[in-house]
C-alpha positions as CSV (number, residue, x, y, z in Angstrom):
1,X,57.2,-0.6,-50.0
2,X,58.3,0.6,-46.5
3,X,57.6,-1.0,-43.2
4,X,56.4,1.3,-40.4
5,X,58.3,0.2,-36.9
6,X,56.2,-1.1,-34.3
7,X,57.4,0.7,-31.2
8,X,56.4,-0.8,-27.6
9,X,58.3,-0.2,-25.0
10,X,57.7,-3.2,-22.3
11,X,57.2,-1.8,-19.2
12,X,60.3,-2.6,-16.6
13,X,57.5,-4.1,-13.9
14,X,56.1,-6.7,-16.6
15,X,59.1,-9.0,-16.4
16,X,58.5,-10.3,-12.9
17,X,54.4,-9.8,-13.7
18,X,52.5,-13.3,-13.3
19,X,50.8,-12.7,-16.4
20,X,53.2,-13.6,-18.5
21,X,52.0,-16.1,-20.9
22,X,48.4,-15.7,-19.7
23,X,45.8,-15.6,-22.3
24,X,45.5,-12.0,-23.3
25,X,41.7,-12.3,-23.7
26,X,41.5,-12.4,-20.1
27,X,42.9,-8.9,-19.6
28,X,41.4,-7.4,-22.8
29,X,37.8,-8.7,-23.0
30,X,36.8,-5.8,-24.6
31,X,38.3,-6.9,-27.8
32,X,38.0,-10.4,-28.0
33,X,34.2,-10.4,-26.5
34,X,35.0,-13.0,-24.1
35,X,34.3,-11.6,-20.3
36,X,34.2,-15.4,-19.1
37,X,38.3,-14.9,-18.6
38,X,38.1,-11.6,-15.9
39,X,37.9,-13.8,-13.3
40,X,41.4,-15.5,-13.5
41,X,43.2,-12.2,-14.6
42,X,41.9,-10.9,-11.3
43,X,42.9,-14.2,-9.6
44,X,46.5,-13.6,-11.2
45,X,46.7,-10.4,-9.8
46,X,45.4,-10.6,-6.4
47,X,48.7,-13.1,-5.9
48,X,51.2,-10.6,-8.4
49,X,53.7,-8.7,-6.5
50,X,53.8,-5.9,-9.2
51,X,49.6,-5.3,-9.1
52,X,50.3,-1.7,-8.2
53,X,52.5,-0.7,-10.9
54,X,50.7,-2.1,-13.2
55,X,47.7,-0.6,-11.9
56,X,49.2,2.8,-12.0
57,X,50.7,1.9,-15.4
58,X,47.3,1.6,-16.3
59,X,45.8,4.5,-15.6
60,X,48.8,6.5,-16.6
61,X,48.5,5.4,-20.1
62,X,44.3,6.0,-20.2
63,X,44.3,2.0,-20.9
64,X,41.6,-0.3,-21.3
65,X,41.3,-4.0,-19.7
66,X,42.2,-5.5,-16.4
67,X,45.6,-3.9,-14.6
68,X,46.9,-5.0,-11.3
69,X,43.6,-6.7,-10.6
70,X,40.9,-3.7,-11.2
71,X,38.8,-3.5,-14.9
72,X,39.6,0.1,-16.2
73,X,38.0,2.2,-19.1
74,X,40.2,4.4,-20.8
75,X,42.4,4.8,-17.3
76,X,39.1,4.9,-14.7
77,X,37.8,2.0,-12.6
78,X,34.2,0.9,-14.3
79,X,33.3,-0.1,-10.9
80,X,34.0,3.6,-9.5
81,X,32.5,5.0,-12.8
82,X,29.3,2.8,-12.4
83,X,28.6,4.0,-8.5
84,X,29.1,7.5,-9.3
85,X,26.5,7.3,-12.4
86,X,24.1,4.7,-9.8
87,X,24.3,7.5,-7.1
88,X,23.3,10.4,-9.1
89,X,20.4,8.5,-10.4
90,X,19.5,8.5,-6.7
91,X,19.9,11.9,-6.2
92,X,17.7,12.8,-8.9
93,X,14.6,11.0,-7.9
């Protein structure tokens, strides 16, 4: 039987992320179910010196979760998403 490779590249930025070690449920609530833990992730990366990369790294990649302190849907900001869908509601009534 053969083994297929995992291949992940860590991203150069994540070394010197304050993440590291963080509960991964925070970042990924989406898979785990548990939303209680966005708070701290976003905690953790208001005070993270590499928020923007990993923001950008983020988007970049079409990713899912918390990066760099903003909750992203396959590489767009729900918060963006949900005032663009609240304000053409308005405009249609």
């Amino acid at each position: 039987m053969s083994s297929i490779p995992f291949i992940f590249q860590t991203p150069t930025f994540f070394k010197d992320a304050l993440c590291k070690g963080a509960p991964q449920d925070w970042f990924f609530p989406e898979f785990s179910g548990n939303h209680r833990g966005i708070r701290q992730a976003k905690q953790l990366c208001s005070a993270c010196s590499v928020s923007e990369e990993c923001l950008a790294y983020g988007m970049n990649t079409k990713s899912s979760g918390v990066w760099g302190g903003i909750t992203l849907d396959r590489g767009n900001n729900r918060r963006r998403k949900k005032s663009t869908n609240q304000q053409q509601k308005e405009e249609t009534k």
